[in-house]
C-alpha positions in Angstrom: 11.4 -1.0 -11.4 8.6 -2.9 -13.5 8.2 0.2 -15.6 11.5 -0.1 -17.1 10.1 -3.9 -18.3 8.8 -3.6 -21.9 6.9 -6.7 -21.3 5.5 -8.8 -18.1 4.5 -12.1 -18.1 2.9 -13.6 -14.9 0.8 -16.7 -13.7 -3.1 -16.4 -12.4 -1.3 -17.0 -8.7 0.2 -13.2 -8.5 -1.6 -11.6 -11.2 -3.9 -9.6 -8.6 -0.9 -8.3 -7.0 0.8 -6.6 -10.3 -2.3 -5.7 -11.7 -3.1 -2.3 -10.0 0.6 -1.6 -10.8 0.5 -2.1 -14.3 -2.7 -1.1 -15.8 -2.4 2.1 -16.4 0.4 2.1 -18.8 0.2 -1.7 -20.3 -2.0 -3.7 -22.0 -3.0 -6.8 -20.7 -3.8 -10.2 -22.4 -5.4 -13.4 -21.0 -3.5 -16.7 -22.3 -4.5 -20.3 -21.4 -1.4 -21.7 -20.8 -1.3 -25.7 -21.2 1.4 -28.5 -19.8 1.8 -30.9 -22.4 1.1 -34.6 -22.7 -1.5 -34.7 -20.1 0.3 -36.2 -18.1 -1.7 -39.7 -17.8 1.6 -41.6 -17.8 1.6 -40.6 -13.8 1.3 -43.4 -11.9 2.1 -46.0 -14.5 1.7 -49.9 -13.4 2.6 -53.1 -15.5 -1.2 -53.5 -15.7 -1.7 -50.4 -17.3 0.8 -51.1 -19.9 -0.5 -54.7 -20.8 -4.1 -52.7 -21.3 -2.5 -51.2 -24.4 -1.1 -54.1 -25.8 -3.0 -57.2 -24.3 -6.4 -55.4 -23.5 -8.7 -56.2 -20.5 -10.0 -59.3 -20.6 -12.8 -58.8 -18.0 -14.4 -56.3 -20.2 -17.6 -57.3 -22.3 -17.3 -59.3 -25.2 -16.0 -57.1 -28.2 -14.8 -54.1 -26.5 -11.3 -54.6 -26.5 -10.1 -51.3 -24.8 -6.5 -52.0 -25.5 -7.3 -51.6 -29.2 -9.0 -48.5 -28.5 -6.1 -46.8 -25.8 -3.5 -48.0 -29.0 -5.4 -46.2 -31.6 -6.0 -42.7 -29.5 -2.0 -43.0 -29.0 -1.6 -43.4 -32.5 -3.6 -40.3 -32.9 -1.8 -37.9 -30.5 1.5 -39.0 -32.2 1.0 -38.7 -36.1 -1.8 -36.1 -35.5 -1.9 -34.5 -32.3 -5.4 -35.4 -32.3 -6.7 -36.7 -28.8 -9.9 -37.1 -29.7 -9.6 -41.5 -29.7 -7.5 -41.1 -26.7 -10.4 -39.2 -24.7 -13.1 -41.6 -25.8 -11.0 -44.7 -24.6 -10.2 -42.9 -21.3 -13.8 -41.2 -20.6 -12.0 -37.9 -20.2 -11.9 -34.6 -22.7 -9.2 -32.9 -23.7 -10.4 -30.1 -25.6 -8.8 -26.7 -25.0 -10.8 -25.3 -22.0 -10.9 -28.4 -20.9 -7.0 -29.8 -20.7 -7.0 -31.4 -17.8 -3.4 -29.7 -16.8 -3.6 -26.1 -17.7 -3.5 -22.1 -16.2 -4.1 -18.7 -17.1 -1.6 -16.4 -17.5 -1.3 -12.8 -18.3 0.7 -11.0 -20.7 1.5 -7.4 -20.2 3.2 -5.0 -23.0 3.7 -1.5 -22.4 1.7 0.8 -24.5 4.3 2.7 -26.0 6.2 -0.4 -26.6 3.0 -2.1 -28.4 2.5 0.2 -31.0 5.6 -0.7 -32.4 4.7 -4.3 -32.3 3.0 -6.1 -35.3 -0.5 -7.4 -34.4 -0.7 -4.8 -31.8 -0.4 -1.6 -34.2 1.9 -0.3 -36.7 5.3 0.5 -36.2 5.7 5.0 -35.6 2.5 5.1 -34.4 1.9 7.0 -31.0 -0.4 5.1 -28.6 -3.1 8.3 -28.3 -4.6 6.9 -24.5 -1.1 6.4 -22.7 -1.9 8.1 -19.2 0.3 11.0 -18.0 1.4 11.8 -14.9 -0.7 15.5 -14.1 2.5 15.3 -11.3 4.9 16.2 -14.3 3.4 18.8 -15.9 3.7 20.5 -12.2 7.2 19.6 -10.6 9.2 22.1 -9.3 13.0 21.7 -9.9 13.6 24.5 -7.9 11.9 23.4 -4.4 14.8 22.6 -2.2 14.7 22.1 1.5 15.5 25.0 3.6 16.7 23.1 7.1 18.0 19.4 6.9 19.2 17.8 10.4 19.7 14.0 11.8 22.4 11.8 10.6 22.9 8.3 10.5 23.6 6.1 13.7 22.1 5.0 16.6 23.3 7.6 19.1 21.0 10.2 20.7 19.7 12.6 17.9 21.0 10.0 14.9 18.6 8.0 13.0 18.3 4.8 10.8 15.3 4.9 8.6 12.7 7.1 10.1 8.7 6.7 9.2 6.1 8.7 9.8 6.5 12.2 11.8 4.2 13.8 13.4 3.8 16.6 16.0 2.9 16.4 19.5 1.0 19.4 21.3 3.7 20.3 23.4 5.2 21.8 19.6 8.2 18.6 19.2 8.4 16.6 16.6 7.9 12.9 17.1 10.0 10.7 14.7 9.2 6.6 14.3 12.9 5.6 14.0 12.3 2.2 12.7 15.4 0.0 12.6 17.1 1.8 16.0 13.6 0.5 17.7 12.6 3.8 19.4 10.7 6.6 19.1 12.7 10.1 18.7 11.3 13.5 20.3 13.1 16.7 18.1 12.3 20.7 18.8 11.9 22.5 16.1 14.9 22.6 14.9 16.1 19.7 15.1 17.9 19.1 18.4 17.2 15.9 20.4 15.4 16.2 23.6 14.5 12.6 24.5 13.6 8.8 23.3 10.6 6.8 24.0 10.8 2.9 23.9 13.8 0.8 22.7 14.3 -2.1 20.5 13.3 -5.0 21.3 15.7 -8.4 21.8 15.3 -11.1 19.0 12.6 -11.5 16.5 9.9 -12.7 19.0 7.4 -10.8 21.4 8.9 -8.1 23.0 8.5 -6.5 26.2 6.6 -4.1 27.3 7.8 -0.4 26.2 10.2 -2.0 23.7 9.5 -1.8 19.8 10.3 -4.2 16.9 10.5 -1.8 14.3 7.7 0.7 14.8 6.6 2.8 11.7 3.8 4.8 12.8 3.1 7.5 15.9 0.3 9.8 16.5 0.3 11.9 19.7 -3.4 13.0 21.5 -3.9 16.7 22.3 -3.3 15.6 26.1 0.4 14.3 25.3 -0.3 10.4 25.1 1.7 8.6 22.5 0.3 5.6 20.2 2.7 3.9 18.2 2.5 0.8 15.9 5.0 -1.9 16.6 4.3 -2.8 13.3 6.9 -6.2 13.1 5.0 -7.4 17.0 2.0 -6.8 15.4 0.5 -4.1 18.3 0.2 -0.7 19.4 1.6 0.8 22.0 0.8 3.6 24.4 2.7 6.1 26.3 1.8 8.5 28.6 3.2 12.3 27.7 6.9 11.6 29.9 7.1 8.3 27.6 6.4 5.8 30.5 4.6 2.9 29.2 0.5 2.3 29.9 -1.0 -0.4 27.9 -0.7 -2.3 24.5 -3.1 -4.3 22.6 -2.6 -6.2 19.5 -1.7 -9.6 18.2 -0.4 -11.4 14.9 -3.5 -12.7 12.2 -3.8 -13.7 8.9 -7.3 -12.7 7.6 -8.9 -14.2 4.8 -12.1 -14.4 2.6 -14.1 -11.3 1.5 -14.9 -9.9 5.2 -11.9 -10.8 6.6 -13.8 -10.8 10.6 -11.4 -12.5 12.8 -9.8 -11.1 16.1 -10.9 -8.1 17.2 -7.0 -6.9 18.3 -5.3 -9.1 15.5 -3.1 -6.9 12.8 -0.9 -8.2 10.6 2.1 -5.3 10.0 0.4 -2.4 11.3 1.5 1.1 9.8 0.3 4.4 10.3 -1.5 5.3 12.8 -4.0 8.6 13.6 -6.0 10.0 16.1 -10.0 11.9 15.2 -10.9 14.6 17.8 -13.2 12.9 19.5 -10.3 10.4 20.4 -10.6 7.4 18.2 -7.6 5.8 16.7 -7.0 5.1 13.3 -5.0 2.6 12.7 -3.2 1.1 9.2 -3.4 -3.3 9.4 -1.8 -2.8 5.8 -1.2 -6.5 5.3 -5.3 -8.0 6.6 -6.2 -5.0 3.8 -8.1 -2.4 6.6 -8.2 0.2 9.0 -8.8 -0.9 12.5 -10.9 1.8 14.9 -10.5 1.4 18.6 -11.0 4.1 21.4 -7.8 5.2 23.4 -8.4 1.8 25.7 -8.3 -0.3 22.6 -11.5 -2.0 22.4 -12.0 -2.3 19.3 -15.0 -0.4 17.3 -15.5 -1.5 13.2 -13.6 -1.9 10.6 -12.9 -0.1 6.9 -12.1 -1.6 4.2 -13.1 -5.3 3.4 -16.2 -5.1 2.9 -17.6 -6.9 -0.8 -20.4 -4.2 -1.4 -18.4 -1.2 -0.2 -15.3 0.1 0.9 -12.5 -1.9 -0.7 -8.6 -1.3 0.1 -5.3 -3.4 -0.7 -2.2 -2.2 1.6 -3.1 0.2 2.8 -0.9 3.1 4.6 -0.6 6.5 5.1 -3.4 8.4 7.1 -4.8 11.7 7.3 -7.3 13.2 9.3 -9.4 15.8 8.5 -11.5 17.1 11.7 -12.8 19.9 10.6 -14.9 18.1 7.5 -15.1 14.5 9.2 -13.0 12.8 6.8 -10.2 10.1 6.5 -7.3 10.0 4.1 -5.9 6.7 3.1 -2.9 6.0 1.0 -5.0 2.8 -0.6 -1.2 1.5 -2.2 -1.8 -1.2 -4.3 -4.8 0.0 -5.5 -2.6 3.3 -6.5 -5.3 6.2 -5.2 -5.8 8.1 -2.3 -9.5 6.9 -0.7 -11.4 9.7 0.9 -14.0 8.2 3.8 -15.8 9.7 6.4 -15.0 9.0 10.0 -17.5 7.3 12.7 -19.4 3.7 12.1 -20.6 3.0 9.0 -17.9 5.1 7.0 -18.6 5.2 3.5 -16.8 6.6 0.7 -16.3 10.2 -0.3 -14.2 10.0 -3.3 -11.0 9.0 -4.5 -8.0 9.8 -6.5 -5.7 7.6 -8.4 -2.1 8.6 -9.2 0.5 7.8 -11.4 2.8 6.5 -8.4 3.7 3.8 -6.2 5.0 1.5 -8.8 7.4 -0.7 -6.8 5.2 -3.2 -4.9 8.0 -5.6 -4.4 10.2 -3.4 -1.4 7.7 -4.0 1.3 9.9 -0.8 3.4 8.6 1.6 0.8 5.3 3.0 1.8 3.9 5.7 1.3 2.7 8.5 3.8 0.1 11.1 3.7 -0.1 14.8 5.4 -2.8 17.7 5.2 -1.8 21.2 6.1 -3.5 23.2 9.1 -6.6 24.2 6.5 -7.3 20.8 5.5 -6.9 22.0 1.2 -3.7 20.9 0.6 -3.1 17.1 1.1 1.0 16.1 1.1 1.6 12.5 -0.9 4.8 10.7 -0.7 5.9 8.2 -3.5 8.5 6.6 -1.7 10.5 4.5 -4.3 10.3 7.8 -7.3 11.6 10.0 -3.8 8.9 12.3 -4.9 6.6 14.5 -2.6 3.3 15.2 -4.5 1.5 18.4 -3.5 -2.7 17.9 -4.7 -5.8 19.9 -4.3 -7.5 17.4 -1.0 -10.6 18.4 -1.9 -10.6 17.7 -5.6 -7.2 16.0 -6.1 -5.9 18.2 -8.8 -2.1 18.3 -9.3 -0.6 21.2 -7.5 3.1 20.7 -7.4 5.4 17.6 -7.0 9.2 17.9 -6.3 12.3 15.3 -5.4 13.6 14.6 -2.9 17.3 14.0 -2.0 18.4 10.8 -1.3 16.4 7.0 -1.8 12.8 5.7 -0.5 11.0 8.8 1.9 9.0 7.9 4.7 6.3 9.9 6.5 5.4 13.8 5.9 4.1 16.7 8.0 3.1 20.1 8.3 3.2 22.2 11.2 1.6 25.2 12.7 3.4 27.7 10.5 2.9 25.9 8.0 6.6 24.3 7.3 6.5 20.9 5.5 9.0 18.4 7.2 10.0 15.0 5.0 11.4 12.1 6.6 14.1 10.6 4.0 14.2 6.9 4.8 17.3 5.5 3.2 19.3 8.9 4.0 18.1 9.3 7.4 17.6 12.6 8.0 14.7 14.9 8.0 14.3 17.9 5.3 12.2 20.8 6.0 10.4 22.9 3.1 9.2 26.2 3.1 5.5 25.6 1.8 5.3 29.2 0.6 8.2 28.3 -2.1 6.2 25.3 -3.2 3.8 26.0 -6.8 0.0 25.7 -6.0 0.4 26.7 -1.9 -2.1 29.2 -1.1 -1.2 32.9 -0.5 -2.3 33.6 3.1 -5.4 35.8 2.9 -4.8 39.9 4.0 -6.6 40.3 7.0 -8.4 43.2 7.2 -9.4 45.2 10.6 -12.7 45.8 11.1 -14.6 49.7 11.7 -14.4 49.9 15.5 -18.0 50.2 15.9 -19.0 46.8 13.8 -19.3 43.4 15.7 -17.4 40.9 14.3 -18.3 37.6 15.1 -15.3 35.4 15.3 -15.4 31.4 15.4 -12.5 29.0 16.7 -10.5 27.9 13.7 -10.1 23.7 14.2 -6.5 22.5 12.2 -7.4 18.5 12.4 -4.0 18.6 14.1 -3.4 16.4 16.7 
């Protein structure tokens, strides 16, 4: 991992994409980095040489440039001066001018550089080094209570399952990623049917077939939407898993805006359903969320625009009915971006986390989940196999824990309340007990009212799907 590095060094090309990673715990410094010579013997004819020695003799009377090129090469040899050389050659070649030259960027950790001479003095404890709030909360002790699903690609095995979620019919929809299908559990983790398959080759794909899907959200009439995130579209089932429709094809946005196609994606991830029955969907690699209604006509986008909303890979969702809000693991710009949902979303507020260091595996990604109240918002950081446990409406640090096994995929919570863990690289699920988790809230006593009083009582929304 690049946090074990004491020191990074990295060219202007791919500094944007280790940035977000590093800051936090390294210090950064800008460096000109030049090629030297300059490279003018590129290119070099017979006339160019007799220049030097001979001059040009269709220049004006007493301007012998030969004289002139021999003396600036004189110069750069005994005195590295290229001042002669530049007036001969009508070119400069002072510093932030070298005519072959880049920035690069030089990264120390901040521990590391107070040890360093020029960057403090050696015992002395960097004062601003972040810390993780995560740490100060982790819970050894949380354990799952309920693991199932092994490894394979038989009926009820898995290999690398994403995101989970829960349908309305109470089973537990699993993206199995590299078997190509879709897994539907009960409750405890007995196999009751598959949706899709994989698809042949590393092209197209037919219809009802998947090329590793990674995301799945199911509509509170039973239809399935999955992201066949590697054929760059969505999917759609009806609730017996017999295909409808699809919409989606491969782009490669660029510029600020990044308008294009209105059904292009480029790796699509998670993918989540509001109540009023738009989807929600994760183009991780074009930098956006897509919105489209259940047809698929596509309705705006969040995320690329230069005066708001910004996001780089983005990937886990969560949806929050009740308050009109959108969760969105914003990756490589390490936070969690609160927005509302409907046209012209704008942003809410935003955490950023000590997590989500390895941007190099593109199969870790993280996940999001909230619980049936919408307060408690579930954060994976896939590569650290931690599940972080924060306040969703202010983003405080309730609890964190590890997870068995390497990289975790998606997270969710169920009615009761039960927090269920995909483990990618094991493949398996783990269920937690919430209640056993620090910082969960103790269900409230519920008190009978005097017979004679009118209670008013009001419909309780999850943001469930």
């Amino acid at each position: 991992m690049i946090f074990q590095n004491e020191a990074v060094v990295i060219g202007s090309a791919n500094n944007s994409k280790v940035e977000p990673v590093l800051k936090d715990k390294f210090y950064e410094f800008k460096y000109i980095r030049l090629w030297w010579p300059m490279q003018d013997y590129f290119n070099l004819t017979v006339s160019r040489v007799d220049n030097v020695f001979a001059g040009d003799t269709n220049l004006p009377e007493g301007w012998d440039l030969g004289s002139k090129l021999r003396l600036g090469l004189w110069n750069i040899w005994f005195n590295r001066d290229y001042t002669a050389y530049g007036d001969a050659t009508n070119q400069k070649f002072d510093i932030n001018q070298w005519p072959v030259a880049d920035w690069m960027y030089f990264y120390v950790r901040k521990d590391v550089a107070s040890q360093i001479w020029d960057f403090g003095t050696g015992g002395v404890q960097v004062s601003n080094l972040p810390q993780d709030p995560f740490n100060a909360v982790r819970c050894d002790a949380c354990t799952p209570s309920k693991t199932f699903g092994e490894p394979g690609a038989a009926a009820g095995q898995l290999n690398h399952p994403r995101a989970l979620t829960f349908g309305p019919d109470g089973k537990l929809y699993v993206a199995d990623s590299l078997n190509g299908r879709i897994e539907v559990l009960d409750a405890q983790g007995q196999f009751v049917r598959q949706i899709g398959s994989t698809s042949a080759g590393d092209q197209g794909g037919a219809d009802g077939t998947f090329r590793e899907p990674w995301g799945i959200a199911v509509a509170q009439d039973g239809t399935i939407f999955v992201t066949d995130t590697w054929n760059h579209r969505v999917e759609v089932f009806d609730k017996n898993g017999n295909f409808i429709r699809k919409w989606g094809q491969f782009e490669q946005v660029a510029g600020e805006s990044g308008s294009g196609l209105p059904d292009g994606m480029w790796g699509p991830r998670a993918i989540a359903i509001s109540a009023s029955g738009q989807v929600y969907l994760a183009d991780t690699g074009n930098k956006r969320i897509r919105v489209y209604d259940r047809q698929g006509n596509f309705q705006y986008d969040i995320g690329r625009d230069p005066a708001g909303i910004q996001l780089n890979e983005p990937v886990g969702l969560a949806i929050d009915n009740t308050n009109n809000q959108l969760y969105i693991a914003d990756t490589w710009n390490k936070r969690v971006e609160v927005v509302t949902l409907g046209p012209n979303p704008r942003e809410l507020r935003s955490y950023t986390l000590q997590a989500w260091a390895d941007t190099t595996q593109s199969s870790n990604r993280p996940f999001l989940a909230l619980d049936p109240s919408g307060t408690r918002l579930y954060v994976t950081d896939p590569d650290a196999s931690r599940v972080l446990v924060m306040d969703a409406l202010t983003g405080k640090a309730l609890a964190s824990f590890t997870s068995s096994g390497g990289p975790l995929g998606g997270v969710v919570v169920d009615a009761e309340d039960h927090l269920f863990v995909a483990d990618a690289n094991g493949s398996h699920i783990l269920r937690y007990d919430t209640s056993a988790i620090p910082g969960a809230p103790v269900p409230a006593q519920i008190i009978a009212p005097p017979p004679a009083q009118q209670v008013p009582t009001e419909a309780a929304t999850s943001g469930a799907f």
